[in-house]
N, C-alpha and C positions, 0 to 999 in steps of 0.2 A: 590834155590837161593844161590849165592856165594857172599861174599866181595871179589870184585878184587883187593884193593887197602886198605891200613892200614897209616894213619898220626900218623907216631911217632915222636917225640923230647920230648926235654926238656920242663918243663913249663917256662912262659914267652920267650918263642923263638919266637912266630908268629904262632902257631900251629892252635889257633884259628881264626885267619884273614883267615890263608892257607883256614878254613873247611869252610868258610862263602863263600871265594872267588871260592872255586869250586863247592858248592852249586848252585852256580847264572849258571853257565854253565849246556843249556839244554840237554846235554849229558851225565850229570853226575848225581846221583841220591845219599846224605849225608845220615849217619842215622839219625833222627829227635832227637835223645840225642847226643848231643857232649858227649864225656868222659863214653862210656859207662862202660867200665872198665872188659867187659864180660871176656876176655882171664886172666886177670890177676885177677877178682874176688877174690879168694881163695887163694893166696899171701898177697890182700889186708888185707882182715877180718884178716888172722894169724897174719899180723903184727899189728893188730887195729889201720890201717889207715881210716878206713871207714868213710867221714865226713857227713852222713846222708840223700845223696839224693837220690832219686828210683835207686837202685841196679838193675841191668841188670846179674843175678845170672841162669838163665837157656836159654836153647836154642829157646825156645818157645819165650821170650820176646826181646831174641835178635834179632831175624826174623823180629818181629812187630816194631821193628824200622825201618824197609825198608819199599818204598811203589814199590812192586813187580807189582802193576799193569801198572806200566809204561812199555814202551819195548823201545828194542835199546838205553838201557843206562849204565853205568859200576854203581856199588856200592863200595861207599867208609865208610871209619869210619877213629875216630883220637880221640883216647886215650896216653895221656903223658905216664900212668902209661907203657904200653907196651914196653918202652925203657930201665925199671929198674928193673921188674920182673914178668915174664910170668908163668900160670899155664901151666899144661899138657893138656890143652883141646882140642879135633880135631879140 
């Protein structure tokens, strides 16, 4: 399973209407956590921005945010933080 597609901006841009409104298209398959924060996780914590909700911290959990048993659909996510600072993660 791959994310084909990454929602970055700024907060308060529309970031979230964007994830809602391509959620509703049935070709497209959202992660079920907005903002998961996976790629930038370990930028987060070091900076002690962490504001306390289910942390998306290994690959395992980020997976489980897709529902891989659909087919013929692209996978998206949209986290703000990824516009400000990304870990080294593959």
């Amino acid at each position: 399973m791959k994310v084909d597609f990454f929602i970055v901006g700024a907060p308060k841009a529309g970031t979230t209407s964007l994830y809602y409104y391509l959620n509703e298209h049935p070709e497209i398959e959202m992660s079920s956590q907005k903002e998961s924060d996976y790629f930038s996780d370990a930028a987060i914590q070091e900076q002690g921005m962490y504001y306390g909700k289910n942390r998306i911290d290994t690959e395992e959990k980020y997976k489980g945010l897709f529902n891989t048993k659909k087919k013929d659909v692209i996978f998206g996510e949209g986290s703000v933080s990824y516009l400000f600072k990304c870990s080294s993660r593959p």
